[in-house]
VOGUGU-106802 format. One record per residue (C-alpha): x, y, z. Coordinates in steps of 0.5 Angstrom, whole numbers, padded with zeros to 4 digits, always signed. Layout:
! residues N
XYZ/...
This chain:
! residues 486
+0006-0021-0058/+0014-0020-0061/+0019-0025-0057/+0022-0019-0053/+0015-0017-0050/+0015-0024-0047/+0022-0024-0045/+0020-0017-0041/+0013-0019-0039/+0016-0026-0037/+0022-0024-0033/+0018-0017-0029/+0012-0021-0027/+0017-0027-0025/+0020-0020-0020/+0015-0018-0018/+0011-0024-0015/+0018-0026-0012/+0019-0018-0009/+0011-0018-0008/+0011-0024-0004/+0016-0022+0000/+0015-0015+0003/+0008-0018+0004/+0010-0023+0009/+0014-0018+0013/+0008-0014+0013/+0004-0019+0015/+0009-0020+0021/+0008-0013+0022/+0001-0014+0023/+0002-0019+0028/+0007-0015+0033/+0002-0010+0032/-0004-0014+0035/+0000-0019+0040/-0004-0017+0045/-0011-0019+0043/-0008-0026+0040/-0002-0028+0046/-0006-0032+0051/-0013-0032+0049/-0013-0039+0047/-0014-0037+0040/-0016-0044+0036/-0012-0044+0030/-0019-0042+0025/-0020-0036+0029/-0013-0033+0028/-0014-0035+0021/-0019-0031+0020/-0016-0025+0024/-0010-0025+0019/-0015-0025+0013/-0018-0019+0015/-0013-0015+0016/-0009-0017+0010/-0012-0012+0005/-0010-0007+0009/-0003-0009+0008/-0004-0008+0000/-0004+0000-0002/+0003-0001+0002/+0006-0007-0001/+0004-0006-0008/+0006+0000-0010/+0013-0002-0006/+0014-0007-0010/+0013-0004-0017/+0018+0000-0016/+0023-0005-0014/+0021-0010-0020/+0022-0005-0024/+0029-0002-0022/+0031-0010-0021/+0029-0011-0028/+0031-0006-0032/+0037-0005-0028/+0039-0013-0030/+0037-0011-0037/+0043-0006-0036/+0047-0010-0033/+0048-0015-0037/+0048-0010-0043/+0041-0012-0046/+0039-0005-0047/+0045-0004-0051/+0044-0009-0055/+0036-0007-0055/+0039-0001-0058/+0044-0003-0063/+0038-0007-0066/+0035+0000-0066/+0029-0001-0060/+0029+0005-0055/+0027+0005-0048/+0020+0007-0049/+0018+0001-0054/+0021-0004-0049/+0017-0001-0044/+0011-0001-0047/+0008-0008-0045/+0009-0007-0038/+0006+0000-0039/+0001-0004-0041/+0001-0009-0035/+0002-0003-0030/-0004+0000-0034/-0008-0006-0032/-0005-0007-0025/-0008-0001-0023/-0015-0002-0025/-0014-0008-0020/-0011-0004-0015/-0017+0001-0016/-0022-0005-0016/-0019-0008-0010/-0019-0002-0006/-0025+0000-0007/-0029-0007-0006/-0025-0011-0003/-0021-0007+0003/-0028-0003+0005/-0031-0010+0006/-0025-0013+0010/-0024-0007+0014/-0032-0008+0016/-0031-0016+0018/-0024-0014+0021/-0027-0009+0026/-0033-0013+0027/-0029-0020+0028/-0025-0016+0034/-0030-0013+0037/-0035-0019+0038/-0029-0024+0039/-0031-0024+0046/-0038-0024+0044/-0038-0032+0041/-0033-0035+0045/-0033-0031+0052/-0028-0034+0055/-0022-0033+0051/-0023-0026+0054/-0020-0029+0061/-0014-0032+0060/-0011-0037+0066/-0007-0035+0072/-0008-0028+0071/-0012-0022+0072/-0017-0020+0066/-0020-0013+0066/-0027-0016+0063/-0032-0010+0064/-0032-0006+0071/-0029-0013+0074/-0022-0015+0074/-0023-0024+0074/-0018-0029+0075/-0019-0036+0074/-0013-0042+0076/-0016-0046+0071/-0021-0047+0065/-0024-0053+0062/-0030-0055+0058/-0032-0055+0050/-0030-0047+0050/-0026-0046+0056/-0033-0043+0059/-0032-0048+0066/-0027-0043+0071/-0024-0047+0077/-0022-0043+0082/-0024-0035+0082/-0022-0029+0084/-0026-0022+0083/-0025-0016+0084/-0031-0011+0083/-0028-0004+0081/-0030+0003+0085/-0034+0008+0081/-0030+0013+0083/-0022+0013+0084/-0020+0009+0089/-0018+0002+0091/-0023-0005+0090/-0027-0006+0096/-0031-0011+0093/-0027-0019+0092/-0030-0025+0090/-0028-0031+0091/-0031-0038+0088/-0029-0044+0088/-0031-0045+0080/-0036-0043+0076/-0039-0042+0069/-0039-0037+0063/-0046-0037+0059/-0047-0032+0053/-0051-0032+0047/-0049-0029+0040/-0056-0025+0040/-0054-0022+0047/-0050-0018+0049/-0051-0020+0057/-0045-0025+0058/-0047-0029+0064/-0042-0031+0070/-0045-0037+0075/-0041-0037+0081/-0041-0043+0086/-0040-0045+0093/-0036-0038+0095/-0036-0032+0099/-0037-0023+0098/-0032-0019+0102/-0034-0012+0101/-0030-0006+0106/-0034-0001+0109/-0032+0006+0109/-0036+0009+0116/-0039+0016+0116/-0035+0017+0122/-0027+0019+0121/-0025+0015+0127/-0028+0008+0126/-0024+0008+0120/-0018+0006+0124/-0023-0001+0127/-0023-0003+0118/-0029-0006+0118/-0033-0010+0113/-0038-0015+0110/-0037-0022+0109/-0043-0026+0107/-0042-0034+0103/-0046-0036+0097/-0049-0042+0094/-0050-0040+0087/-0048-0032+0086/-0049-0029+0078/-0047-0024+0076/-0048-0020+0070/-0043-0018+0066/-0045-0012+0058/-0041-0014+0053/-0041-0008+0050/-0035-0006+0055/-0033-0013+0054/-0031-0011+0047/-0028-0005+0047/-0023-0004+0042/-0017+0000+0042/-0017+0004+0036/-0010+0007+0037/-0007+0002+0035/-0009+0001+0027/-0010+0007+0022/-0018+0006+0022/-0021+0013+0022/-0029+0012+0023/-0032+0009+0018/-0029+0012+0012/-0025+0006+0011/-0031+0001+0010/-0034+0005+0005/-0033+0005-0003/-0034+0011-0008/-0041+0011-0008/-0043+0011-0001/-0037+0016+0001/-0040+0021-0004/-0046+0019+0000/-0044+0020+0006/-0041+0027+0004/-0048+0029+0002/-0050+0029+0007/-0044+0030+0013/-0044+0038+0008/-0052+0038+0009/-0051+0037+0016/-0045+0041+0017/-0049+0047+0014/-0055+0047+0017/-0052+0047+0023/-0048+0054+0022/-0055+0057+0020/-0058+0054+0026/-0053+0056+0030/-0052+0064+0027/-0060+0065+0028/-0060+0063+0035/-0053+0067+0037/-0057+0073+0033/-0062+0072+0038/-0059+0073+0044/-0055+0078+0042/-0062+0081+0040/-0061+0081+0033/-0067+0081+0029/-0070+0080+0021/-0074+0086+0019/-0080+0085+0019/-0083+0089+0014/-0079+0093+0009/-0081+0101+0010/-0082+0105+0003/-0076+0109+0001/-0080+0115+0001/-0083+0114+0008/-0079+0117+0013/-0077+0113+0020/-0078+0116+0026/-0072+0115+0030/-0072+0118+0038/-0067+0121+0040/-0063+0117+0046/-0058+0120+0052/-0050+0119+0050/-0050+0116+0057/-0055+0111+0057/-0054+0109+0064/-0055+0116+0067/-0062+0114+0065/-0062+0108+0071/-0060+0108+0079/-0054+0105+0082/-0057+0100+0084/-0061+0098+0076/-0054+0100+0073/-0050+0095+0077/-0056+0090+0075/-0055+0092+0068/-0047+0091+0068/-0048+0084+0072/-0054+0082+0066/-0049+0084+0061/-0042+0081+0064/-0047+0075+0064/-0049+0075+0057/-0043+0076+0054/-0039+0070+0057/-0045+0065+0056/-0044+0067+0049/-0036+0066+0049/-0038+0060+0051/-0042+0058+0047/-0039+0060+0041/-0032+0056+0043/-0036+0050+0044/-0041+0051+0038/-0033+0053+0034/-0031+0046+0036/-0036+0042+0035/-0035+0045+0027/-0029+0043+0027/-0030+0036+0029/-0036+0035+0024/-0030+0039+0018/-0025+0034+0021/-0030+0028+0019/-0032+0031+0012/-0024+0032+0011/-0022+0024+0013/-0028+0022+0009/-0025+0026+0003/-0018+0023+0004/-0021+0017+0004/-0024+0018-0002/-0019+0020-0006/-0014+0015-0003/-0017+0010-0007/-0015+0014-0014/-0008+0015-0011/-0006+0008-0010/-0007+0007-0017/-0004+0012-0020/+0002+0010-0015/+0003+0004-0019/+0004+0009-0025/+0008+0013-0021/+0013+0008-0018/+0013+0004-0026/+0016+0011-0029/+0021+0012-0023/+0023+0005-0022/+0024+0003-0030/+0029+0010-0032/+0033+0008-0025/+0034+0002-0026/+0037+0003-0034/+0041+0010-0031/+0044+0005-0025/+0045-0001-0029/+0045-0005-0023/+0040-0010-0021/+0039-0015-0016/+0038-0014-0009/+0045-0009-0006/+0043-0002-0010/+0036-0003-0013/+0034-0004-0006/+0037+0002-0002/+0033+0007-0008/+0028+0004-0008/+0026+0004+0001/+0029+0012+0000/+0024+0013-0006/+0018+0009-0002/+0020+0012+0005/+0020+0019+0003/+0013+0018-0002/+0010+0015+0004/+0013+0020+0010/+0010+0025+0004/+0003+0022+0004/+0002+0021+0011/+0004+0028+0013/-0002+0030+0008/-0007+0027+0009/-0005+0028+0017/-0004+0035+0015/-0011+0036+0012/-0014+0033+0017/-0013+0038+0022/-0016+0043+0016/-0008+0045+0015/-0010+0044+0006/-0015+0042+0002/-0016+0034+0003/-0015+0034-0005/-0008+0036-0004/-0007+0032+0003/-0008+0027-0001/-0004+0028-0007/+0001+0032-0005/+0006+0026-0006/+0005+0024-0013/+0006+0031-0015/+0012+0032-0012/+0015+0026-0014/+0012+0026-0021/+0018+0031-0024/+0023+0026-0022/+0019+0021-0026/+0020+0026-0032/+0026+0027-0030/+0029+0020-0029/+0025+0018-0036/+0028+0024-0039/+0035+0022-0038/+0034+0014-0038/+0031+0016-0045/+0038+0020-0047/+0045+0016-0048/+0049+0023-0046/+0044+0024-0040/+0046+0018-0035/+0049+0018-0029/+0056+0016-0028/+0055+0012-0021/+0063+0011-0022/+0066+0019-0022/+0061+0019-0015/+0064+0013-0012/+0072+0013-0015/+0074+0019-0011/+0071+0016-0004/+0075+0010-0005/+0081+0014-0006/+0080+0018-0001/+0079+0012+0004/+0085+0009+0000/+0090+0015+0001/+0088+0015+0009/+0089+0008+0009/+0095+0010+0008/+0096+0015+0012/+0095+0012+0018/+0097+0004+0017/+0103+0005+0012/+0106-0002+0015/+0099-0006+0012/+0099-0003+0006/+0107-0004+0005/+0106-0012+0006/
């Protein structure tokens, strides 16, 4: 390897690790902020959210990688530029391409990984991701319950003044409030002066031993008028049990993270895999459902096939068929018809949406399939956009370099999100969701290589920046003449 590869390799890797580190501790905040209310006051150890972070990280890596080609390319190339390294490059008869072409080399190689990466390691922690929030509450219960405050744990509401013990499953001090099944205040309220969590991993029944409290429990009477008298039961306890499922307990808002089903926790193989059989699915109950609409409608398969030459009889029926029936029969007949019709609305409106819904998760698996092919090119893409600019701007460091680069970024990102949303809903063929992005920022990167590649084809940022100065000049002057005479 020649000096200046060494010299280029050198000071890129040195920017990219640098910007790379950075954005992914602002992303890694991001995360946090974005799950705060399952870390803040459950009494987390610090293993556990160790953990948390751990699986959530990877997920942060289609954002941050290609963001931070992008940048260390337009900050690389644009202190090359700056400090009149390329001119010298030039003189001495080397081109852009040829001091581009180890880090195409790296990149090159930098998108193998990000492949690999997307499709082993993010599938595997996005599955430990979900899984570690759902049975959170399920290895160590109490921290589901924070003190001093009412906790929504199942079809309870809890509240506990104190915890104590090992894993904070001793409670002092307990309230409970059983919810209605219907829509309406609790009737229900427990009180206990202490009590006991008791789980097992292998359960998914969560134990909760009450000791020493009383049962109040409002009547509602049959009677209108015995309402106003509010009667109810009250009833004292030694030893109360409850038990709580765990699958209530360890129901997750999925409206907070991106995870669509299970695509992301799959890898090409089983993706493709999936598809199979998602397709197969879907086709079969298409023929399923038109044989059995056929039937009701009384549409039929024939049967036998008569001969070409052989005539069918065919009788002869009235043009109005309902002067064959009385009034009454025809009022039957007209119900029977109005009845059979709208059964088969309906029932074509549901089937349709129920396809609709199979289609939309064959959509969002094709999208995640194709995403784990797009963050490799994206690194590609952002190298060829990044490189050129950097060369036209001629600035480096962290003013100008960063502003292209977060419009870039932004508009790839605004571009890819409403693609794949759009595809989703069976707006475009998920293929082109997907890279829609890439092919319309693409032109750009021939465009700016093209430029950056041809002397007379730069871009003098001086001739857009010298006449806004001289406008903002001229109205200094204007309209604050005594300042710019002193």
């Amino acid at each position: 390897m020649k000096i200046l590869d060494r010299y280029l390799l050198k000071t890129f890797l040195f920017t990219f690790t640098t910007v790379f580190v950075i954005l992914f501790f602002i992303f890694i905040l991001q995360t946090v902020w974005l799950f705060i209310s399952e870390l803040a006051g459950k009494d987390l150890d610090l293993i556990l959210v160790v953990k948390f972070l751990l699986f959530s990280m990877p997920r942060i890596i289609p954002l941050v990688l290609p963001l931070s080609v992008l940048l260390a390319s337009i900050m690389t190339f644009g202190n090359l530029a700056e400090n009149y390294e390329f001119a010298a490059m030039k003189s001495s008869g080397i081109s852009l391409q040829r001091a581009m072409r180890v880090l195409i080399i790296f990149i090159f190689l930098l998108s193998i990984v990000a492949f690999w990466f997307a499709n082993n390691v993010i599938p595997y922690a996005e599955f430990k991701f979900v899984n570690f929030r759902k049975n959170i509450a399920q290895a160590k219960p109490a921290m589901a319950i924070a003190e001093g405050q009412f906790n929504d744990v199942g079809t309870y509401n809890i509240k506990v003044n104190k915890k104590s013990g090992e894993n904070g499953n001793i409670l002092t001090g307990v309230t409970i409030h059983e919810k209605a099944n219907n829509i309406g205040e609790n009737k229900t309220v427990i009180k206990a002066k202490d009590g006991e969590l008791i789980s097992n991993e292998k359960s998914s029944i969560l134990k909760l031993v009450l000791n020493d409290g009383y049962y109040y429990q409002d009547v509602t009477p049959k009677k209108y008028e015995d309402r106003a008298k509010m009667p109810f039961i009250k009833a004292a306890f030694k030893k109360h049990i409850i038990n709580i499922d765990l699958s209530e307990l360890n129901k997750v808002d999925d409206s907070k993270e991106s995870i669509a089903g299970t695509n992301a926790m799959l890898n090409v193989n089983e993706l493709r895999y999936t598809l199979d059989s998602l397709n197969k699915n879907l086709e079969n109950e298409i023929v399923s459902f038109s044989e059995n609409i056929n039937q009701r409608v009384g549409i039929r398969k024939p049967t036998f096939r008569p001969n070409a030459n052989e005539k069918v009889k065919k009788k002869s029926l009235p043009n109005d068929l309902l002067s064959l029936y009385t009034n009454k029969q025809k009022s039957d007949v007209i119900k029977m018809a109005s009845s059979n019709v709208t059964n088969n609305i309906y029932s074509v409106e549901s089937t349709q949406k129920d396809l609709k819904d199979k289609q939309r998760e064959i959509n969002k698996h094709l999208t995640a399939l194709y995403e784990k092919f797009v963050i490799a090119f994206a690194c590609f893409l952002m190298f060829f956009i990044g490189a050129p600019l950097g060369a036209i701007i001629r600035k480096g460091g962290l003013g100008l370099p960063i502003v292209f680069a977060v419009l870039i970024f932004i508009t790839f990102h605004f571009i890819n999100t409403f693609g794949k949303r759009l595809s989703q809903e069976g707006g475009m063929t998920p293929f082109m969701g997907s890279w829609m992005s890439s092919f319309i920022l693409s032109p750009l990167a021939i465009l700016l290589t093209y430029r950056a590649t041809n002397d007379n084809g730069l871009i003098n940022f001086d001739a857009i920046t010298t006449p806004i100065s001289q406008l903002f000049q001229k109205i200094s002057e204007r309209f604050f003449p005594a300042q710019n005479k002193e």
